[in-house]
PDB file of N, CA, C and O in Angstrom:
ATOM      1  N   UNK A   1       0.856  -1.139   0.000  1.00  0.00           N
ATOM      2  CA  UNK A   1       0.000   0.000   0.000  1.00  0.00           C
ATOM      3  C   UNK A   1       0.918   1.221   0.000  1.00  0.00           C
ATOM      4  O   UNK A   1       1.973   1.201   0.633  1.00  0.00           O
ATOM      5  N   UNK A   2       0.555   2.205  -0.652  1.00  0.00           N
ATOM      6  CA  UNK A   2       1.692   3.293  -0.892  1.00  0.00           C
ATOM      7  C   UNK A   2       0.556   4.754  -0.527  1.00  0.00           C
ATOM      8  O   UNK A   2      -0.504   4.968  -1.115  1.00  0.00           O
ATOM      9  N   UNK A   3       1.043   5.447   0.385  1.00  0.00           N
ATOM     10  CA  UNK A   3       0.121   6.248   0.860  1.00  0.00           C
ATOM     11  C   UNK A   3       1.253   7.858   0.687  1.00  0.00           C
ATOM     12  O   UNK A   3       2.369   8.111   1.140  1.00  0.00           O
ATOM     13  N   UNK A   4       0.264   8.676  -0.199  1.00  0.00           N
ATOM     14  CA  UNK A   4       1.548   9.729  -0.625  1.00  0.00           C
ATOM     15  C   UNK A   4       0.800  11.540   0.137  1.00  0.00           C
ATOM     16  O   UNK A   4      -0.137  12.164  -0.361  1.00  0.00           O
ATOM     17  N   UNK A   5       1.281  11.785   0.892  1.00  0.00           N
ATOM     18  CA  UNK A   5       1.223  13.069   1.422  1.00  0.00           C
ATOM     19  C   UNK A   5       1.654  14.466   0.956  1.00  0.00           C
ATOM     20  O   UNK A   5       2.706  14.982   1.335  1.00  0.00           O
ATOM     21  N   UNK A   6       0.712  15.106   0.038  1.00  0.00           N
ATOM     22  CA  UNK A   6       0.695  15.992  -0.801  1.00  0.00           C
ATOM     23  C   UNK A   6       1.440  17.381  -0.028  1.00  0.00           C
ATOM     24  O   UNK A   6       2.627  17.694  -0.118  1.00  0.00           O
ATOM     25  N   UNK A   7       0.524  17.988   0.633  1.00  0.00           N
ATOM     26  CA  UNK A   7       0.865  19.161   1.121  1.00  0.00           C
ATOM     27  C   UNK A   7       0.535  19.569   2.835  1.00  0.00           C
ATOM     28  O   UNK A   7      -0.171  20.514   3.186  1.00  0.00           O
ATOM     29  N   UNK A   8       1.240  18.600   3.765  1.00  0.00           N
ATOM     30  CA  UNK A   8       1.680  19.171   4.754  1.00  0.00           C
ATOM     31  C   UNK A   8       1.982  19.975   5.430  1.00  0.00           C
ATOM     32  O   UNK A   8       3.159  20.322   5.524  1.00  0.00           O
ATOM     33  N   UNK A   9       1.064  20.493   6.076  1.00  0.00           N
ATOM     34  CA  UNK A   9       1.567  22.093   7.323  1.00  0.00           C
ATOM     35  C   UNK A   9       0.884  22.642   6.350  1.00  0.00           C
ATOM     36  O   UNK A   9       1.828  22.851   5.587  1.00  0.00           O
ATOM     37  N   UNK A  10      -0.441  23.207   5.548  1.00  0.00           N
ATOM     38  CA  UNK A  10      -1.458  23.698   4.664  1.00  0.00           C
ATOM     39  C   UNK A  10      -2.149  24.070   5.304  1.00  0.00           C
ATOM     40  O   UNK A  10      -3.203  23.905   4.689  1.00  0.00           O
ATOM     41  N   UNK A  11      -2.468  24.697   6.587  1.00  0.00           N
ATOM     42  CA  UNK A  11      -3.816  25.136   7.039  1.00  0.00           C
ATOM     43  C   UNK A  11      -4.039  26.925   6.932  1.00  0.00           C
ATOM     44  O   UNK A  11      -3.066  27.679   6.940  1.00  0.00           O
ATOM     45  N   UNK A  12      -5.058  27.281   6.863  1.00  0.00           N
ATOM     46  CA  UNK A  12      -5.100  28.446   7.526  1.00  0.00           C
ATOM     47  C   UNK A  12      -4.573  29.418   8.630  1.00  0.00           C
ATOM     48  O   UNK A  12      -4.870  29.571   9.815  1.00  0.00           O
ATOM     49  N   UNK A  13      -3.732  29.979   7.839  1.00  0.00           N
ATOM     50  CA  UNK A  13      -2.836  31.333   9.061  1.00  0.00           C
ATOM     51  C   UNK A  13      -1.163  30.538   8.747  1.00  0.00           C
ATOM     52  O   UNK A  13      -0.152  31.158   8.417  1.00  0.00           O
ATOM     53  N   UNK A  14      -1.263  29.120   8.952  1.00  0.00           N
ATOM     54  CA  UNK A  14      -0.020  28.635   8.430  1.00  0.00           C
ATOM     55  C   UNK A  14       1.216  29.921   7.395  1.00  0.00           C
ATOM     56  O   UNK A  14       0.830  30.829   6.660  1.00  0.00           O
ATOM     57  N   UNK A  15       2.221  29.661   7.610  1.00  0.00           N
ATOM     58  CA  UNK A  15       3.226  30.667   6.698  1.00  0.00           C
ATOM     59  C   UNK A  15       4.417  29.533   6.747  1.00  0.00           C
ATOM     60  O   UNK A  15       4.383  28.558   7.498  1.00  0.00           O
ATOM     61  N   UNK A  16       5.272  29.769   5.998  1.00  0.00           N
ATOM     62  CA  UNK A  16       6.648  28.909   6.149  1.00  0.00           C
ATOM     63  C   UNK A  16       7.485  29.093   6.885  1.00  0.00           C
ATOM     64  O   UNK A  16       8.513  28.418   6.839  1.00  0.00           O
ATOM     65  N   UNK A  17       7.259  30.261   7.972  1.00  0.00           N
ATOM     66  CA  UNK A  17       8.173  30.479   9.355  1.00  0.00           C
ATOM     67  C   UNK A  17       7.297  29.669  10.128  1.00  0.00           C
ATOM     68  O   UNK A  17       7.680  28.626  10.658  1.00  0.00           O
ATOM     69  N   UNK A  18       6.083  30.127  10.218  1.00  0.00           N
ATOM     70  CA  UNK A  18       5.503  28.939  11.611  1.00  0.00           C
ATOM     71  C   UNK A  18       4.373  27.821  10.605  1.00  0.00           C
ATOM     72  O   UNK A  18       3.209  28.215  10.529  1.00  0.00           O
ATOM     73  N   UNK A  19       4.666  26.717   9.999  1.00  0.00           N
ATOM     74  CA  UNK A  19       3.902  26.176   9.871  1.00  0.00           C
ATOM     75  C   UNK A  19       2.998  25.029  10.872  1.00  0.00           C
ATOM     76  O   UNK A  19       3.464  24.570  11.915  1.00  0.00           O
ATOM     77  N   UNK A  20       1.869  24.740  10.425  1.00  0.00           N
ATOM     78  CA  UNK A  20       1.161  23.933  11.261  1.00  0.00           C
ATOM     79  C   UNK A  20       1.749  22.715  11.719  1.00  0.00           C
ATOM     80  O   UNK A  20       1.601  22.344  12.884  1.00  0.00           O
ATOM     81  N   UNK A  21       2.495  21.982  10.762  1.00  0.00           N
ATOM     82  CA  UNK A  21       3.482  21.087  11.305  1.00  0.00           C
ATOM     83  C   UNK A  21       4.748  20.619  10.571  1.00  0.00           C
ATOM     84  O   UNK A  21       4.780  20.858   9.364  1.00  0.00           O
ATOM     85  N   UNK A  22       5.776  19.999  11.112  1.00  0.00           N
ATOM     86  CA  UNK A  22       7.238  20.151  10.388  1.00  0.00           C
ATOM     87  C   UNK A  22       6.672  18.732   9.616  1.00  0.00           C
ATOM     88  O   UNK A  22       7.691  18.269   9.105  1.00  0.00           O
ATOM     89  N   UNK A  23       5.869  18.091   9.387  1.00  0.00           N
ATOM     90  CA  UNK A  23       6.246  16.480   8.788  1.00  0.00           C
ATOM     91  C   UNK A  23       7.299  16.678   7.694  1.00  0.00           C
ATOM     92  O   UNK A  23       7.603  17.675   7.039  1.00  0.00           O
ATOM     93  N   UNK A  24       7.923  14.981   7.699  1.00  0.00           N
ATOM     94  CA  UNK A  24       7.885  14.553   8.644  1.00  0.00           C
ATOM     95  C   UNK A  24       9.094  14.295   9.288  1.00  0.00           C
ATOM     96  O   UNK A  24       9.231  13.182   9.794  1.00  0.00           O
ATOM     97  N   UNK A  25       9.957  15.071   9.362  1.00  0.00           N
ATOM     98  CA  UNK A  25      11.180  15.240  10.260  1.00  0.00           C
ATOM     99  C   UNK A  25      10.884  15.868  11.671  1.00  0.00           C
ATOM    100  O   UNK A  25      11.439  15.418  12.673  1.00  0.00           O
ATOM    101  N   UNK A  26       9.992  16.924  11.730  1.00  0.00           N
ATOM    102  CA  UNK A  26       9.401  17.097  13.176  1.00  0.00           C
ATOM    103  C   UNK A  26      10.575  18.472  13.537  1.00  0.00           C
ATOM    104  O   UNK A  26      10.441  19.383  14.353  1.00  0.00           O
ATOM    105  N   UNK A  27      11.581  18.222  12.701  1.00  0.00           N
ATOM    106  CA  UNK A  27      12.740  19.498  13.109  1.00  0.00           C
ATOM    107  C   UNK A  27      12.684  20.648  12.774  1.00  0.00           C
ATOM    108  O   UNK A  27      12.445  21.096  11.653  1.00  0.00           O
ATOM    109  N   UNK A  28      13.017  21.472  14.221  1.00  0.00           N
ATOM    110  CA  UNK A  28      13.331  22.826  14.156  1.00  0.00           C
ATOM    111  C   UNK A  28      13.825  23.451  12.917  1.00  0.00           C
ATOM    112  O   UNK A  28      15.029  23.408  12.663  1.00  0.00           O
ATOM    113  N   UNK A  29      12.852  24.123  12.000  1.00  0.00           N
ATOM    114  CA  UNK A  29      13.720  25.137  11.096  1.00  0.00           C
ATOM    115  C   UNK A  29      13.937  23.856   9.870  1.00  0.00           C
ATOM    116  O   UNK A  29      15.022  23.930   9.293  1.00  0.00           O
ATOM    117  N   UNK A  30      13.175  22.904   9.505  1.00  0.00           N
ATOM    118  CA  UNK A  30      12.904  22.134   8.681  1.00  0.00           C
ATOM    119  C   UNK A  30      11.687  22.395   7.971  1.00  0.00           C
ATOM    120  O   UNK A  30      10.789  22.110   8.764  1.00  0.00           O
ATOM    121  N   UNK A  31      11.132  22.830   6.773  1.00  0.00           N
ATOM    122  CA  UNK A  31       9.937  22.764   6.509  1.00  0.00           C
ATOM    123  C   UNK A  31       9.422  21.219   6.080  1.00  0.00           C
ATOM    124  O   UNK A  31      10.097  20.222   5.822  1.00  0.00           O
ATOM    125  N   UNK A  32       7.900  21.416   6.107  1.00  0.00           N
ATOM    126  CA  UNK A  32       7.319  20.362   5.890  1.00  0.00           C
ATOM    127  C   UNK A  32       7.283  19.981   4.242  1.00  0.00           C
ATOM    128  O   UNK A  32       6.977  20.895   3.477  1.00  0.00           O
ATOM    129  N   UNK A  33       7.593  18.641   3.679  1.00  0.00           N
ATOM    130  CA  UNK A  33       7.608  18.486   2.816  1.00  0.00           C
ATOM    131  C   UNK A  33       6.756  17.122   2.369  1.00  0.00           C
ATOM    132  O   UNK A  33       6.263  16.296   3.137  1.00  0.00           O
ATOM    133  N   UNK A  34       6.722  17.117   0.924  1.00  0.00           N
ATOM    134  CA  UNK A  34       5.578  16.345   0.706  1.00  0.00           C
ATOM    135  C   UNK A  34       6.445  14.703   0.517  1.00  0.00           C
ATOM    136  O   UNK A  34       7.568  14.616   0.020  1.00  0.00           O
ATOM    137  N   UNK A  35       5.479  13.269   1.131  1.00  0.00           N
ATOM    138  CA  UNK A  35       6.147  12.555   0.844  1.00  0.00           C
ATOM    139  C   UNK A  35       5.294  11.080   0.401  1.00  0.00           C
ATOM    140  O   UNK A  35       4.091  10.938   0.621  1.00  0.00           O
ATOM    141  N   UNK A  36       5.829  10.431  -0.008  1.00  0.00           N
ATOM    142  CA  UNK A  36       5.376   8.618   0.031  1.00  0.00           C
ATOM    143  C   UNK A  36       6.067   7.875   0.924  1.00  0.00           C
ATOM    144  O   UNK A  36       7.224   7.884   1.344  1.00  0.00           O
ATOM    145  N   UNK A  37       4.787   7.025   1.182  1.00  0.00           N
ATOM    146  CA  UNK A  37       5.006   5.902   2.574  1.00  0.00           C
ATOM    147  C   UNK A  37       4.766   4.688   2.485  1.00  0.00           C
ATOM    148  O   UNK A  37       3.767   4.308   3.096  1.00  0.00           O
ATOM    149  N   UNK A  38       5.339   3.945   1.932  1.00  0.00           N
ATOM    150  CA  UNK A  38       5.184   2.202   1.597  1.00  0.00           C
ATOM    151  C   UNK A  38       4.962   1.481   3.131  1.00  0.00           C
ATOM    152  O   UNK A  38       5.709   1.446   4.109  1.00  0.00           O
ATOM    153  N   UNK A  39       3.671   0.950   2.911  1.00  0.00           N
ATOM    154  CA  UNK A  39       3.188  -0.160   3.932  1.00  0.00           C
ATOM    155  C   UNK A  39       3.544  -1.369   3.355  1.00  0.00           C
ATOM    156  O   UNK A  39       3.421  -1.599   2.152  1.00  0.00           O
ATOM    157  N   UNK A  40       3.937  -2.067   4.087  1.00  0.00           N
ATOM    158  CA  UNK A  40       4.081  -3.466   3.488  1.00  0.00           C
ATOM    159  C   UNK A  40       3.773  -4.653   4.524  1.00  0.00           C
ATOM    160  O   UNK A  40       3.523  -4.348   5.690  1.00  0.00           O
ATOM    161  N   UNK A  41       3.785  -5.897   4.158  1.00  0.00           N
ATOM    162  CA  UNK A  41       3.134  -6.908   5.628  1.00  0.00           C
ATOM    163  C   UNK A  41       4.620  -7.982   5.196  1.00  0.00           C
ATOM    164  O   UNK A  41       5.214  -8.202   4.141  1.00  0.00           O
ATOM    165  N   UNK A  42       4.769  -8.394   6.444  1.00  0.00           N
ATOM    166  CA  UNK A  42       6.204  -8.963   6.364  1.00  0.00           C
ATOM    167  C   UNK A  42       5.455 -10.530   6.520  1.00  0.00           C
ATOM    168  O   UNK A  42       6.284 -11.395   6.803  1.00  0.00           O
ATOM    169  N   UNK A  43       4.837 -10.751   6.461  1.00  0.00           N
ATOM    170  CA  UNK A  43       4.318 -12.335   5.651  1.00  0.00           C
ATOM    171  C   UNK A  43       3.364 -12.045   4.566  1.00  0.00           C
ATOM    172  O   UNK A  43       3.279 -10.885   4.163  1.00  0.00           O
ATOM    173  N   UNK A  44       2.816 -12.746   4.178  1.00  0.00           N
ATOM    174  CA  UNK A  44       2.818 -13.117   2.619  1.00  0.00           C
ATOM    175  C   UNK A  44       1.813 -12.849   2.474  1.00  0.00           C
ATOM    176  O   UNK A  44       1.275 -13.916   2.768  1.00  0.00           O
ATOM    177  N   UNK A  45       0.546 -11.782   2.068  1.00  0.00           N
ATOM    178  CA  UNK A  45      -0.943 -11.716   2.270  1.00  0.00           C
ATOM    179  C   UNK A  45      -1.190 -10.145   2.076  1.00  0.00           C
ATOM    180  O   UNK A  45      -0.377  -9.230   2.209  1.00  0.00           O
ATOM    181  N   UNK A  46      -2.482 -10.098   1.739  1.00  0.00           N
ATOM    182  CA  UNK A  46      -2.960  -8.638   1.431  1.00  0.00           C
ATOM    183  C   UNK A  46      -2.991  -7.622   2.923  1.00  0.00           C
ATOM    184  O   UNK A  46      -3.515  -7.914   3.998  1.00  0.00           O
ATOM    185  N   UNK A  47      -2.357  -6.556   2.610  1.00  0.00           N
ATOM    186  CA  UNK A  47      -2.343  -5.632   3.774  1.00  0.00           C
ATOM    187  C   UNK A  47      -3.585  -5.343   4.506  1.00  0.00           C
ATOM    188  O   UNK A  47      -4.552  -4.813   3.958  1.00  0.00           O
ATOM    189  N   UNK A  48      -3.563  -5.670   5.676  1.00  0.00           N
ATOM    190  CA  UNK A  48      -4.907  -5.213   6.478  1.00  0.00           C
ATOM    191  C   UNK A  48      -5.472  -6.535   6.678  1.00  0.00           C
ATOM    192  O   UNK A  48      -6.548  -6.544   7.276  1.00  0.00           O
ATOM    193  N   UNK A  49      -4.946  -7.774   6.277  1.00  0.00           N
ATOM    194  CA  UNK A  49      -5.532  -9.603   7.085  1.00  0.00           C
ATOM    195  C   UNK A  49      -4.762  -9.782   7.823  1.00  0.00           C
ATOM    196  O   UNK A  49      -4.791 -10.803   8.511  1.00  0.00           O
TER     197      UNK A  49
END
């Protein structure tokens, strides 16, 4: 399953000095950037059985 996170820290009043949140590094003076997130199941079967 590949789950992709467009635009992070996007809310209202948000600016690129204080955004709503750093994802996903979480660090000081990092902006938030957009990313993909591979789920995978480490035995053999459809994600989520």
């Amino acid at each position: 399953m590949l789950l992709a996170v467009q635009y992070p820290g996007e809310e209202p009043g948000s600016t690129f000095k204080t955004p709503s949140t750093r994802w996903p590094d979480f660090a000081e003076g990092v902006p938030p950037r957009p990313s993909v997130i591979a789920i995978v199941k480490k035995r053999a079967g459809v994600v989520g059985t």
